[in-house]
mmCIF file of the N, C-alpha and C atoms, coordinates in Angstrom:
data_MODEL
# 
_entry.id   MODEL 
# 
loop_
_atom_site.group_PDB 
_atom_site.id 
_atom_site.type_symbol 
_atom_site.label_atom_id 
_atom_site.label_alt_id 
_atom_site.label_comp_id 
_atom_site.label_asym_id 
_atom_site.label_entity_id 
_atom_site.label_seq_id 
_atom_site.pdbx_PDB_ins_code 
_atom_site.Cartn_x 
_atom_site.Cartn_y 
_atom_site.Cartn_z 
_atom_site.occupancy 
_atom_site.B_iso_or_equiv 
_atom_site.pdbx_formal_charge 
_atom_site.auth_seq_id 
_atom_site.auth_comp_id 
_atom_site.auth_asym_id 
_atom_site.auth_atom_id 
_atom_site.pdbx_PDB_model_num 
ATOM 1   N N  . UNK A 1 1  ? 3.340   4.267   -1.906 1.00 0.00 ? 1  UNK A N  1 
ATOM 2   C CA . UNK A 1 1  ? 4.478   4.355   -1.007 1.00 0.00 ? 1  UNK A CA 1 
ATOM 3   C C  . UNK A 1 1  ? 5.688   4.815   -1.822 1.00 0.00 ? 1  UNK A C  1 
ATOM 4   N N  . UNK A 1 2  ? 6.338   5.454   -1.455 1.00 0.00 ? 2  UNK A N  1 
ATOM 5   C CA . UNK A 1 2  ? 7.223   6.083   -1.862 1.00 0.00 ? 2  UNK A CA 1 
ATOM 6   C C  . UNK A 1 2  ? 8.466   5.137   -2.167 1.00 0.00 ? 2  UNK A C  1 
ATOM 7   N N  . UNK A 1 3  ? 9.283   5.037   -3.397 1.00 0.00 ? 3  UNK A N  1 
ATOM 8   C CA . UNK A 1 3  ? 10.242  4.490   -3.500 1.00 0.00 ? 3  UNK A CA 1 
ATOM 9   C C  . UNK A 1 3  ? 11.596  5.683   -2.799 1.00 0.00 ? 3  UNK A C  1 
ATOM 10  N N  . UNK A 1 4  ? 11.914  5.628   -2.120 1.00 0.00 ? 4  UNK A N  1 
ATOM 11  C CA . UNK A 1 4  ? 13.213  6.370   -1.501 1.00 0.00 ? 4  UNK A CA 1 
ATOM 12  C C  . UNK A 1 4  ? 13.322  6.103   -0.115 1.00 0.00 ? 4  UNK A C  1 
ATOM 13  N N  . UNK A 1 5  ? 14.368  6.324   0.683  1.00 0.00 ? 5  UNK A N  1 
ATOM 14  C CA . UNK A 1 5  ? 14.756  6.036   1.960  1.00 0.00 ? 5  UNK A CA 1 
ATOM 15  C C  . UNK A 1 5  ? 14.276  7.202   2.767  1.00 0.00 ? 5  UNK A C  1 
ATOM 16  N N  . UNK A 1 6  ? 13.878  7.121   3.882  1.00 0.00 ? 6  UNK A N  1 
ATOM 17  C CA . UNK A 1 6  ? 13.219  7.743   4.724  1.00 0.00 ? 6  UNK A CA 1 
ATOM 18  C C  . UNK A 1 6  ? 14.865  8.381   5.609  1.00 0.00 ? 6  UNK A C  1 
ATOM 19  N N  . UNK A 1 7  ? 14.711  9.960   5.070  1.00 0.00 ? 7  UNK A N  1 
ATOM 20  C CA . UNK A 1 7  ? 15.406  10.892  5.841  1.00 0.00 ? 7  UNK A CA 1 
ATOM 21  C C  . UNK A 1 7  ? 15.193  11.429  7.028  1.00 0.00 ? 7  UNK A C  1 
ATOM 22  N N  . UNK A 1 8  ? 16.267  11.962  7.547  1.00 0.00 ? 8  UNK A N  1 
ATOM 23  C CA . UNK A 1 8  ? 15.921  12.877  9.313  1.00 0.00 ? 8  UNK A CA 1 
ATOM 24  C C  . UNK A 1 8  ? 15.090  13.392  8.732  1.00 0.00 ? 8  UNK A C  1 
ATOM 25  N N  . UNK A 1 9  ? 14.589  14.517  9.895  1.00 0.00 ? 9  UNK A N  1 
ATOM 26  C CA . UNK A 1 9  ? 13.746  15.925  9.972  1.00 0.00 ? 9  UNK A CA 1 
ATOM 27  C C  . UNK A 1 9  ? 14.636  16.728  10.134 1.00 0.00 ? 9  UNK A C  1 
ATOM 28  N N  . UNK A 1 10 ? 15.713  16.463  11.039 1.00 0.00 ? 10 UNK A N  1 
ATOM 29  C CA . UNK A 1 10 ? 16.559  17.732  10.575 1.00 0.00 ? 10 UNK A CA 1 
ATOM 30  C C  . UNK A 1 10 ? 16.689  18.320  9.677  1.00 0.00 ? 10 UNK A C  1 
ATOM 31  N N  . UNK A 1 11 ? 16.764  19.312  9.073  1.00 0.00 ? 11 UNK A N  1 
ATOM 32  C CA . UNK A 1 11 ? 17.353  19.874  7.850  1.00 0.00 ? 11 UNK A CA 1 
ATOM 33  C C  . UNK A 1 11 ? 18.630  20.084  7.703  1.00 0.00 ? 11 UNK A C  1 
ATOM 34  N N  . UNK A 1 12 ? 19.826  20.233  8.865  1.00 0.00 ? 12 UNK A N  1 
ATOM 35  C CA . UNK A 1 12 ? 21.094  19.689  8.157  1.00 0.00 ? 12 UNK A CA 1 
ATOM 36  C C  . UNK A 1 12 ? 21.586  18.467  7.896  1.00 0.00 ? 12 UNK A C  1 
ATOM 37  N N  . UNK A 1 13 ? 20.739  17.425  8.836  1.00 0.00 ? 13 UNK A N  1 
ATOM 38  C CA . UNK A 1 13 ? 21.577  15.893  8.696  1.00 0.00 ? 13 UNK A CA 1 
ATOM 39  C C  . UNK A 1 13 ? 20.741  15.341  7.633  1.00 0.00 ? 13 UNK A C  1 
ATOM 40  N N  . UNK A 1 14 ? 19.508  15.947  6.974  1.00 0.00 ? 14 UNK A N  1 
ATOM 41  C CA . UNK A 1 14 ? 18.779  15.583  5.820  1.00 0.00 ? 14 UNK A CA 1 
ATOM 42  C C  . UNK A 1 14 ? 19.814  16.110  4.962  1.00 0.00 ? 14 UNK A C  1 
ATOM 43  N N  . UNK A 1 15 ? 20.397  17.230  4.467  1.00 0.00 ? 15 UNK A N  1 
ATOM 44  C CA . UNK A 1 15 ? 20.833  17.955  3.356  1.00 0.00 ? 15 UNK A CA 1 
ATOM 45  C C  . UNK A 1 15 ? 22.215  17.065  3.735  1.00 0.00 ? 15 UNK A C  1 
ATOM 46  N N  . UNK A 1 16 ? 22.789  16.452  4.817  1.00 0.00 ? 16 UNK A N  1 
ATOM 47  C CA . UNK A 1 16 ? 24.401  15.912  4.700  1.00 0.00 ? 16 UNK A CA 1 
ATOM 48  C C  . UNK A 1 16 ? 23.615  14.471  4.271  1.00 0.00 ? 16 UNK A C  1 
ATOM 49  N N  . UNK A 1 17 ? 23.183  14.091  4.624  1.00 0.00 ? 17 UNK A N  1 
ATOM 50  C CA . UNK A 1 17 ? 22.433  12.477  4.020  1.00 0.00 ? 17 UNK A CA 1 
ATOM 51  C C  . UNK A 1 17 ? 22.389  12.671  2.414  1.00 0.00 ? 17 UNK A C  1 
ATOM 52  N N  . UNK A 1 18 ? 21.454  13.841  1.688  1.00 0.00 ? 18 UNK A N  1 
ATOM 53  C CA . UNK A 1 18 ? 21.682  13.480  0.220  1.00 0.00 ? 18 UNK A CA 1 
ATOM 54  C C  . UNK A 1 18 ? 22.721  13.850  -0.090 1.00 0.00 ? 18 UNK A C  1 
ATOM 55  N N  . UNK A 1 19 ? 23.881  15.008  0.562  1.00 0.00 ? 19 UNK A N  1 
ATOM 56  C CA . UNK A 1 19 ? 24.914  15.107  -0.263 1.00 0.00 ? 19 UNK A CA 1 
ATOM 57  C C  . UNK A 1 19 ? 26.160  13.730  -0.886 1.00 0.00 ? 19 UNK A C  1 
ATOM 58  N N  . UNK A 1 20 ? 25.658  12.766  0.834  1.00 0.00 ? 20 UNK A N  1 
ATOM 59  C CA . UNK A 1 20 ? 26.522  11.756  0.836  1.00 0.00 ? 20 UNK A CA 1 
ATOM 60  C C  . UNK A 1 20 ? 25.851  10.693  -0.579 1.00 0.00 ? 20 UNK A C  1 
ATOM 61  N N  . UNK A 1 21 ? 24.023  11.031  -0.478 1.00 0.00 ? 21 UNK A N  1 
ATOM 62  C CA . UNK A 1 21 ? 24.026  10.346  -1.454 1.00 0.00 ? 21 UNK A CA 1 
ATOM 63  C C  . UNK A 1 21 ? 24.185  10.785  -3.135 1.00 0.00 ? 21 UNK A C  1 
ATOM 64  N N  . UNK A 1 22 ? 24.457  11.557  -3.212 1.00 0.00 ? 22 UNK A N  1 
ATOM 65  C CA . UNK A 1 22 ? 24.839  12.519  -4.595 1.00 0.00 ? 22 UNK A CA 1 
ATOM 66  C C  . UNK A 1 22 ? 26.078  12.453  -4.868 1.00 0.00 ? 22 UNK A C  1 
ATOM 67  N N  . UNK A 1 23 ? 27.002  11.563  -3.832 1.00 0.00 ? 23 UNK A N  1 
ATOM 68  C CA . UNK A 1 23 ? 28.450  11.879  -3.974 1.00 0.00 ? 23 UNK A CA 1 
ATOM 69  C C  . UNK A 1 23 ? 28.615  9.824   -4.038 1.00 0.00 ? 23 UNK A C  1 
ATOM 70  N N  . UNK A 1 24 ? 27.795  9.642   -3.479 1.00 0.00 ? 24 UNK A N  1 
ATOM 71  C CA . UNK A 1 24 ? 27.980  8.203   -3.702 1.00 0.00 ? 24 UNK A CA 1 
ATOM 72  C C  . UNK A 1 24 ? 28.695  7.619   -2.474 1.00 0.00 ? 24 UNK A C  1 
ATOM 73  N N  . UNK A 1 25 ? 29.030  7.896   -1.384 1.00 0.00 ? 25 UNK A N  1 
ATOM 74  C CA . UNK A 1 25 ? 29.414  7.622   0.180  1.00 0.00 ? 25 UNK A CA 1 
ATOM 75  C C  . UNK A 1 25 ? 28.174  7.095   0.628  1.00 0.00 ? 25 UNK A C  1 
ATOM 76  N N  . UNK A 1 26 ? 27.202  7.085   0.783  1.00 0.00 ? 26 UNK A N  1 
ATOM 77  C CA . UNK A 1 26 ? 26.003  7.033   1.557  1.00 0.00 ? 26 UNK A CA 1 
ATOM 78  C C  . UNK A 1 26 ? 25.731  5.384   0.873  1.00 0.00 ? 26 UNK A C  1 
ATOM 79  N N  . UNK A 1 27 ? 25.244  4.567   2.208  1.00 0.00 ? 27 UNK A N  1 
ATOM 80  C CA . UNK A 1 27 ? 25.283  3.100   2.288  1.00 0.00 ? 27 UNK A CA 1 
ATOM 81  C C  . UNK A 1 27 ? 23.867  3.067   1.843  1.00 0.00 ? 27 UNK A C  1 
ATOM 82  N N  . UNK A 1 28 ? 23.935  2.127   0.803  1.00 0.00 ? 28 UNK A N  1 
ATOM 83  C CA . UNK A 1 28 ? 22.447  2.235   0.384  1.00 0.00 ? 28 UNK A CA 1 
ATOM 84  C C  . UNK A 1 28 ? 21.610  1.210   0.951  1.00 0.00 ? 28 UNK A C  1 
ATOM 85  N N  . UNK A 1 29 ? 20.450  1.937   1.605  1.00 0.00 ? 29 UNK A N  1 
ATOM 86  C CA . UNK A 1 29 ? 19.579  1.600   2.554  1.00 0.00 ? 29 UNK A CA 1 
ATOM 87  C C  . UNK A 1 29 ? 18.583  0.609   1.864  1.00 0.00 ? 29 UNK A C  1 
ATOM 88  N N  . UNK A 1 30 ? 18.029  -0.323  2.176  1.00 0.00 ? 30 UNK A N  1 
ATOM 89  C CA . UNK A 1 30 ? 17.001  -1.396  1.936  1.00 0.00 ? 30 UNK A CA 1 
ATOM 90  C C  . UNK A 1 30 ? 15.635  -0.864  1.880  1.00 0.00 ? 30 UNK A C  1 
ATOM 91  N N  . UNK A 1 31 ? 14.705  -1.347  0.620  1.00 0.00 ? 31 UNK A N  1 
ATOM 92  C CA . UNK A 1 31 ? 14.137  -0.273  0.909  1.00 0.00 ? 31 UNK A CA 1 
ATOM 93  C C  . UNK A 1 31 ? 12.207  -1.669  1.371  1.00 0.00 ? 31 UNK A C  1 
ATOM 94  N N  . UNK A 1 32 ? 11.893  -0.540  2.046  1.00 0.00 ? 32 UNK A N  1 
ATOM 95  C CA . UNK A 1 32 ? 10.779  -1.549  2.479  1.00 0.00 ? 32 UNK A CA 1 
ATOM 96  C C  . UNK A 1 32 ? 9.803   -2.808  2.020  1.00 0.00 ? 32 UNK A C  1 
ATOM 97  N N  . UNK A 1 33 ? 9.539   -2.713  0.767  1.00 0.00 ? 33 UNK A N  1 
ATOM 98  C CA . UNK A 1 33 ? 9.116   -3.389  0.189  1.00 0.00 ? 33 UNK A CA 1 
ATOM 99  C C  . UNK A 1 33 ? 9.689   -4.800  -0.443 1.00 0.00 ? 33 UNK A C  1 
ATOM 100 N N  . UNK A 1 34 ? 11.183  -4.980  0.093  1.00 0.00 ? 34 UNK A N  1 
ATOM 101 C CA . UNK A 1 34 ? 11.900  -6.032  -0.536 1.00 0.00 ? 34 UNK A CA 1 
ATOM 102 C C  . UNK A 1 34 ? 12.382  -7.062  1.458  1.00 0.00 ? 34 UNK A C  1 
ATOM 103 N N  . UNK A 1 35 ? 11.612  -6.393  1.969  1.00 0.00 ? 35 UNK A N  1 
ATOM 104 C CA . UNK A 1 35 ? 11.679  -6.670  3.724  1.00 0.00 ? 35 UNK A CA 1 
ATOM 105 C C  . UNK A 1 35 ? 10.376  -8.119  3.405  1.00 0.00 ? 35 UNK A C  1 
ATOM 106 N N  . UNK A 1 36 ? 11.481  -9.492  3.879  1.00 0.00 ? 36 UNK A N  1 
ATOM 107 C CA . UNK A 1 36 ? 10.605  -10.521 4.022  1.00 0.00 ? 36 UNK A CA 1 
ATOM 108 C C  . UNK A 1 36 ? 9.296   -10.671 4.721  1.00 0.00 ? 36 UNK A C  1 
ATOM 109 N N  . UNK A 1 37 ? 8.891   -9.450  6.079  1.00 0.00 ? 37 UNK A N  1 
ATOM 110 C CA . UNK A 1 37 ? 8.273   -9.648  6.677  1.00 0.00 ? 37 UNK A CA 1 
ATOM 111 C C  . UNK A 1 37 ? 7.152   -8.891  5.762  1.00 0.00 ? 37 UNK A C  1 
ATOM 112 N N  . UNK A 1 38 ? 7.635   -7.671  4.774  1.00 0.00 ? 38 UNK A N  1 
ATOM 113 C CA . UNK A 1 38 ? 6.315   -7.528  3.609  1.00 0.00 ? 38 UNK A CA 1 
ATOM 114 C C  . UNK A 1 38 ? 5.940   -8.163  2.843  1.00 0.00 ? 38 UNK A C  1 
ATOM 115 N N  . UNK A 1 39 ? 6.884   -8.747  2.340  1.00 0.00 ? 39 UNK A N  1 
ATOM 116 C CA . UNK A 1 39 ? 6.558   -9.667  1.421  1.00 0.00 ? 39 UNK A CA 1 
ATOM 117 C C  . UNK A 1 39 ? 5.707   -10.738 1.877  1.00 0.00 ? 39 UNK A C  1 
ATOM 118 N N  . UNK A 1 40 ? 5.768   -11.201 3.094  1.00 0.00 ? 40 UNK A N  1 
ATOM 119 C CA . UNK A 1 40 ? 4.823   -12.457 3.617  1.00 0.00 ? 40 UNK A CA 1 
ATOM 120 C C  . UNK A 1 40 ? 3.482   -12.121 4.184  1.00 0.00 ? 40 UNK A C  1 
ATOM 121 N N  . UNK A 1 41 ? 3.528   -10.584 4.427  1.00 0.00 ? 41 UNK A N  1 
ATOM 122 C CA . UNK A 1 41 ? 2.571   -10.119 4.284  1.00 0.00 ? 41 UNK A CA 1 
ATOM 123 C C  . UNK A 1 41 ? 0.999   -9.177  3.129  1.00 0.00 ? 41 UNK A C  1 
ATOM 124 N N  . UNK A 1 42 ? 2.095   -9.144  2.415  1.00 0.00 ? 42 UNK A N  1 
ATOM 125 C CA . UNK A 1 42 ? 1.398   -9.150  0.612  1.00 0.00 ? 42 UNK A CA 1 
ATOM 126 C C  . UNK A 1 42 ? 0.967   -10.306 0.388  1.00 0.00 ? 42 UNK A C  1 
ATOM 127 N N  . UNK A 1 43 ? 1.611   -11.256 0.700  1.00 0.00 ? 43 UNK A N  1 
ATOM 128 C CA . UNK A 1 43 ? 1.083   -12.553 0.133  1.00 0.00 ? 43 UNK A CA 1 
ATOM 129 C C  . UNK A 1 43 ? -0.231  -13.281 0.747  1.00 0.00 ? 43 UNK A C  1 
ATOM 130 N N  . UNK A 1 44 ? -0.290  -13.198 2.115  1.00 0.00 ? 44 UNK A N  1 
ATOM 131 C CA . UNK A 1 44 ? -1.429  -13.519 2.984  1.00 0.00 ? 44 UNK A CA 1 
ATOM 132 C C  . UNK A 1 44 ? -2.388  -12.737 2.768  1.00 0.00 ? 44 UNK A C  1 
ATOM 133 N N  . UNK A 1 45 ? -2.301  -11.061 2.450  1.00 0.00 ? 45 UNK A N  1 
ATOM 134 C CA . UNK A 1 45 ? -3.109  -10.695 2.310  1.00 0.00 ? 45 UNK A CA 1 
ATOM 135 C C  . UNK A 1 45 ? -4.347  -10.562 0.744  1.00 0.00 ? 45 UNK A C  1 
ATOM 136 N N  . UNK A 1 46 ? -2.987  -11.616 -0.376 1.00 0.00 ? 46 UNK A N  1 
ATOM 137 C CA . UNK A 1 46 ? -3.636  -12.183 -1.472 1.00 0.00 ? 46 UNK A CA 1 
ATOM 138 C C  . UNK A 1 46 ? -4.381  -12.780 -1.700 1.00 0.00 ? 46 UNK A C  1 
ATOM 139 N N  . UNK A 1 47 ? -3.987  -14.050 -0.917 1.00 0.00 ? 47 UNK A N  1 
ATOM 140 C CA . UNK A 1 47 ? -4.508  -15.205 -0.535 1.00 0.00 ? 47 UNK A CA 1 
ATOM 141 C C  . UNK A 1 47 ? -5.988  -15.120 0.195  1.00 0.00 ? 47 UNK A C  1 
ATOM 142 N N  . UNK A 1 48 ? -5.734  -14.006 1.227  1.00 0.00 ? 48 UNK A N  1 
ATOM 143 C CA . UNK A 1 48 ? -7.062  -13.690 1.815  1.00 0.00 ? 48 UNK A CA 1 
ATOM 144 C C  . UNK A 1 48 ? -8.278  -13.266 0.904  1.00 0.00 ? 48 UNK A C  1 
ATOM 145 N N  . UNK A 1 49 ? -7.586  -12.617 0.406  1.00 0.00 ? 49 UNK A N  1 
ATOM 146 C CA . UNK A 1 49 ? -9.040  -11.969 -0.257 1.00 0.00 ? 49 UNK A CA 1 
ATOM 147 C C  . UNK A 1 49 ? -9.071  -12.950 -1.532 1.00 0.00 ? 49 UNK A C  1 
ATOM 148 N N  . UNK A 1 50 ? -8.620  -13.833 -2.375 1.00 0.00 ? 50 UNK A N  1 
ATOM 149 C CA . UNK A 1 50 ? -8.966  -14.889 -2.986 1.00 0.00 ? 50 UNK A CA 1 
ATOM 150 C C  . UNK A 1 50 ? -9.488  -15.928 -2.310 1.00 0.00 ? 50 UNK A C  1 
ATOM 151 N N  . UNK A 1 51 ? -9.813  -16.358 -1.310 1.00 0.00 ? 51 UNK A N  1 
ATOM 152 C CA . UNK A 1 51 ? -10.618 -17.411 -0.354 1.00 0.00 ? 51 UNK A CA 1 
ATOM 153 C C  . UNK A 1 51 ? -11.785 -16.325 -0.133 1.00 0.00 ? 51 UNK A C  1 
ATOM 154 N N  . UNK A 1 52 ? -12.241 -15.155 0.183  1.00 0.00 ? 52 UNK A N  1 
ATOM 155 C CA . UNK A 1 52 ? -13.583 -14.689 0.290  1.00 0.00 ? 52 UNK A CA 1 
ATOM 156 C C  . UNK A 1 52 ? -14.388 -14.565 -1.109 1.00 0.00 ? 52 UNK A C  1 
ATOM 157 N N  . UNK A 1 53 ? -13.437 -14.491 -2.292 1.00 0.00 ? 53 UNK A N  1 
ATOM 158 C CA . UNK A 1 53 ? -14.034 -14.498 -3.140 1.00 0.00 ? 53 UNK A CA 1 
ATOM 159 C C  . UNK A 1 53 ? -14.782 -15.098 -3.314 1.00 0.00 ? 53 UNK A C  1 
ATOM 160 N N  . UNK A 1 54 ? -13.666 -16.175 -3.219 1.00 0.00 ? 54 UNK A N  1 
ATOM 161 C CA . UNK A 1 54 ? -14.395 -17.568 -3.774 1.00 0.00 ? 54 UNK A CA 1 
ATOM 162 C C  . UNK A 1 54 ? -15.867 -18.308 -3.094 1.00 0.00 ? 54 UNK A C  1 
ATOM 163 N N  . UNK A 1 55 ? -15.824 -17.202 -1.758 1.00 0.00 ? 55 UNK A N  1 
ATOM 164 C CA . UNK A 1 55 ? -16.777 -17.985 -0.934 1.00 0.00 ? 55 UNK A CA 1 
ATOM 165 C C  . UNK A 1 55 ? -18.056 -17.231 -0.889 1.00 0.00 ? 55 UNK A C  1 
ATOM 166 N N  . UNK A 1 56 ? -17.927 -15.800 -1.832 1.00 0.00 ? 56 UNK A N  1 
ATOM 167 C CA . UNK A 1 56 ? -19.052 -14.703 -1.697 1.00 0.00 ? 56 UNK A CA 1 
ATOM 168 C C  . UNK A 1 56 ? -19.941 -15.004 -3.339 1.00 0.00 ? 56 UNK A C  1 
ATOM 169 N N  . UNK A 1 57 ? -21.369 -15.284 -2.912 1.00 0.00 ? 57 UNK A N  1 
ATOM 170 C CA . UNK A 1 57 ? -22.026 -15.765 -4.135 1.00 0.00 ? 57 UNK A CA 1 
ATOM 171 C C  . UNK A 1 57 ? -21.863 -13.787 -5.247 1.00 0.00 ? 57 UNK A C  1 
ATOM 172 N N  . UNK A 1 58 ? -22.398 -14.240 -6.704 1.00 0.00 ? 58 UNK A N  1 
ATOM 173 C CA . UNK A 1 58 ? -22.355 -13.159 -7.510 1.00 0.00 ? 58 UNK A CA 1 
ATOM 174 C C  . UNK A 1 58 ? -23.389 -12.511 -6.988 1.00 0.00 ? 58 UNK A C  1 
ATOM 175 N N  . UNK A 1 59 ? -24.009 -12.507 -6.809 1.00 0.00 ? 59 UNK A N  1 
ATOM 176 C CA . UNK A 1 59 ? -25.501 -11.474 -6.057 1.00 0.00 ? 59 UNK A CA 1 
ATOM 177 C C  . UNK A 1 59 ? -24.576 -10.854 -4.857 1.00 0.00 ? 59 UNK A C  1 
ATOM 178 N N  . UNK A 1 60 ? -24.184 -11.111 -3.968 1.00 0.00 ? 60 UNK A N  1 
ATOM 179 C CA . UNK A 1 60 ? -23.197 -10.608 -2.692 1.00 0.00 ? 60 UNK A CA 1 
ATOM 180 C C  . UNK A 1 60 ? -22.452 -9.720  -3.159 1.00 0.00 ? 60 UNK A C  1 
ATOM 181 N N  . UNK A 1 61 ? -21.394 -9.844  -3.995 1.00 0.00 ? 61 UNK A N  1 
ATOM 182 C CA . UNK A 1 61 ? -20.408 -9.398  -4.696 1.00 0.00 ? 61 UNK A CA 1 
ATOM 183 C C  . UNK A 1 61 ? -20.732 -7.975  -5.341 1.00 0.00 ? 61 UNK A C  1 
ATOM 184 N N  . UNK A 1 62 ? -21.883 -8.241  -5.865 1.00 0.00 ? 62 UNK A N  1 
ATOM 185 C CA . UNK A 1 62 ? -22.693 -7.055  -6.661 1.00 0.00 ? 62 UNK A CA 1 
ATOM 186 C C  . UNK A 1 62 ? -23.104 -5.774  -5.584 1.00 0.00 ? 62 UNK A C  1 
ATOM 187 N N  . UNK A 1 63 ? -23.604 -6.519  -4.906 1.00 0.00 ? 63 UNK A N  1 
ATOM 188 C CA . UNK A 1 63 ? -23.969 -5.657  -3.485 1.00 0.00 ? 63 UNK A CA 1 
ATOM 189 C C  . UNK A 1 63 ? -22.773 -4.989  -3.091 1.00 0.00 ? 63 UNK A C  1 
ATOM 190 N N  . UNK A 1 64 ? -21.989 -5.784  -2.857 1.00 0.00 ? 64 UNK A N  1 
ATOM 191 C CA . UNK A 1 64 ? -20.589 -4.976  -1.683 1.00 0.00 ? 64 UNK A CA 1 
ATOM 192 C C  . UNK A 1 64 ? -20.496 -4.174  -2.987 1.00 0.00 ? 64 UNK A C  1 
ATOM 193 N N  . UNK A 1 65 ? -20.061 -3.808  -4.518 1.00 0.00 ? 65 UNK A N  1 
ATOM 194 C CA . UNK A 1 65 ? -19.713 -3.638  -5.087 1.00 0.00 ? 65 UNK A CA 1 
ATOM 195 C C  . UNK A 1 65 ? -19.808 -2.266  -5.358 1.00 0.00 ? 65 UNK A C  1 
ATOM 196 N N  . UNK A 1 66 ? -21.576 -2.531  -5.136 1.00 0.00 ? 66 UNK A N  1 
ATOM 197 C CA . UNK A 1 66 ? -22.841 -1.070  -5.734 1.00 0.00 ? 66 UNK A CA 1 
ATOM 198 C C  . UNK A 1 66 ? -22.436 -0.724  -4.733 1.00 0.00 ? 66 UNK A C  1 
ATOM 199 N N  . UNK A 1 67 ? -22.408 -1.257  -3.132 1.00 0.00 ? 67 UNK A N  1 
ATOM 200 C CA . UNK A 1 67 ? -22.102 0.062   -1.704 1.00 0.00 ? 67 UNK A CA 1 
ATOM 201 C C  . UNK A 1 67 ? -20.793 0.687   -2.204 1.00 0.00 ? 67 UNK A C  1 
ATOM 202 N N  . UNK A 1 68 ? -19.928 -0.024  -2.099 1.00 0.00 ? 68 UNK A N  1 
ATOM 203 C CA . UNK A 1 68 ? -18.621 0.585   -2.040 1.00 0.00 ? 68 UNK A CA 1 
ATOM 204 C C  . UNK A 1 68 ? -18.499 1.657   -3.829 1.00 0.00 ? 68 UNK A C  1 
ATOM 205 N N  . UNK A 1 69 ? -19.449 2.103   -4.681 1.00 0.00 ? 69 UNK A N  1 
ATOM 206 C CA . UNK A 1 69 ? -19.444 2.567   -5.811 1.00 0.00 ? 69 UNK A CA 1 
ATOM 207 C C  . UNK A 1 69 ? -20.856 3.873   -5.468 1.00 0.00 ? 69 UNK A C  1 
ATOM 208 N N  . UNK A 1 70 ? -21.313 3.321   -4.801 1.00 0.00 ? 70 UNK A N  1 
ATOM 209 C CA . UNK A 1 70 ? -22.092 4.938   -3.654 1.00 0.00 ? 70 UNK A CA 1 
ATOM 210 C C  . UNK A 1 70 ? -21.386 5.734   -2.554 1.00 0.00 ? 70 UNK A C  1 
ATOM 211 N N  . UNK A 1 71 ? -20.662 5.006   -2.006 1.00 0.00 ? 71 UNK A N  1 
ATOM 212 C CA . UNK A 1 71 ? -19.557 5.583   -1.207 1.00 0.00 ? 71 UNK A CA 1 
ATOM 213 C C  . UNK A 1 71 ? -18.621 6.388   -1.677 1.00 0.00 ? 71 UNK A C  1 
ATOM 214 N N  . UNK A 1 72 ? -17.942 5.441   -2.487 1.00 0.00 ? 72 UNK A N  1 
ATOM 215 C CA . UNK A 1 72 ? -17.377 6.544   -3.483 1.00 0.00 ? 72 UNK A CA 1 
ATOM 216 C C  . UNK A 1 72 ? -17.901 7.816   -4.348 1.00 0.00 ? 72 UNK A C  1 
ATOM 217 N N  . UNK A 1 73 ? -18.908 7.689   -5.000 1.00 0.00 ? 73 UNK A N  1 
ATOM 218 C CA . UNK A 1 73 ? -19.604 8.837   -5.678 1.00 0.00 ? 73 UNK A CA 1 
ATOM 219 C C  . UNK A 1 73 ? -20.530 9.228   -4.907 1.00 0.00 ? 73 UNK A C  1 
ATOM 220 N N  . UNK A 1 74 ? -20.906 8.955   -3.371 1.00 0.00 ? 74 UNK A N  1 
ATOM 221 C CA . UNK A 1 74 ? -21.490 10.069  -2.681 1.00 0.00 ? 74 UNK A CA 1 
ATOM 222 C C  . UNK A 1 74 ? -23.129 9.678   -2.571 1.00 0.00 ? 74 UNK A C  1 
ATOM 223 N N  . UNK A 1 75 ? -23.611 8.810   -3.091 1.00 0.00 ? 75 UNK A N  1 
ATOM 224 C CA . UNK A 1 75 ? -24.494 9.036   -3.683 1.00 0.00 ? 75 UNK A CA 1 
ATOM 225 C C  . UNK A 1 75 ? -25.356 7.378   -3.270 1.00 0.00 ? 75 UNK A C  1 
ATOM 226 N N  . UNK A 1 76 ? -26.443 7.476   -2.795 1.00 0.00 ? 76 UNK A N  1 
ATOM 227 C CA . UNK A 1 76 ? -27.382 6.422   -2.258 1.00 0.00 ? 76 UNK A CA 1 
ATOM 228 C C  . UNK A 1 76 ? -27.529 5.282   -3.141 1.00 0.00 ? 76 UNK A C  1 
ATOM 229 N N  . UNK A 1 77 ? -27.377 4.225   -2.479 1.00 0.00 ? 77 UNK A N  1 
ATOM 230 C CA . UNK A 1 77 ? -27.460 3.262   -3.566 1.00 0.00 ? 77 UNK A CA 1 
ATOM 231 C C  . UNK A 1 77 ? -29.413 2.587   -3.682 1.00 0.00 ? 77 UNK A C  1 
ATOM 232 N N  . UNK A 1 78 ? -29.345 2.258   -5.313 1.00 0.00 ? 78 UNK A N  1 
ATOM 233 C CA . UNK A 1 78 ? -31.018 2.040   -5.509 1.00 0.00 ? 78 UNK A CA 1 
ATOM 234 C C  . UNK A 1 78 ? -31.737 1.570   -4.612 1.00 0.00 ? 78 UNK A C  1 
ATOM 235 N N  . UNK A 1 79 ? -33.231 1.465   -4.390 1.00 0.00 ? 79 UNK A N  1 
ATOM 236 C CA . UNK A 1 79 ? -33.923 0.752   -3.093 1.00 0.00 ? 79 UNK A CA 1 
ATOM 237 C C  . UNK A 1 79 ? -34.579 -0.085  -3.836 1.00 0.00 ? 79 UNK A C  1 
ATOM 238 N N  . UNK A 1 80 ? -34.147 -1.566  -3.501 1.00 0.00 ? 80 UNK A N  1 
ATOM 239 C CA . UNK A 1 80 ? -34.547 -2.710  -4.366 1.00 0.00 ? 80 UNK A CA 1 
ATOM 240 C C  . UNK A 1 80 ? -35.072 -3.329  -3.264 1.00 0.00 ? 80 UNK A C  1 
# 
């Protein structure tokens, strides 16, 4: 995700937006990632996947592991 503030589409009220911010007038905008409602949502979604861990035996783990490492490289995983 991009660290910067999300500009018009216009192309003049985009080009008057950075001039204001190049000149130092322009109110500096908050930028998403410091928004409580992300932050509480990074966190749940930490939490989440540390409770499946914990609950998926090492044989399981290995499995999701090898699929998602054939998926990625394309390529069939062994027939065991």
């Amino acid at each position: 995700m991009p660290n910067r503030p999300k500009r018009s589409r216009d192309p003049v009220q985009a080009a008057h937006q950075v001039y204001l911010e190049i000149i130092g007038e322009a109110p500096r905008q908050p930028l998403p990632e410091n928004d409580p409602a992300t932050v509480a949502k990074r966190k749940g979604a930490a939490e989440g996947g540390e409770k499946r861990a914990s609950t998926l035996t090492p044989e399981r783990r290995r499995e999701i592991a090898q699929k998602a490492a054939a998926k990625r490289w394309k390529k069939t995983p062994p027939a065991s």
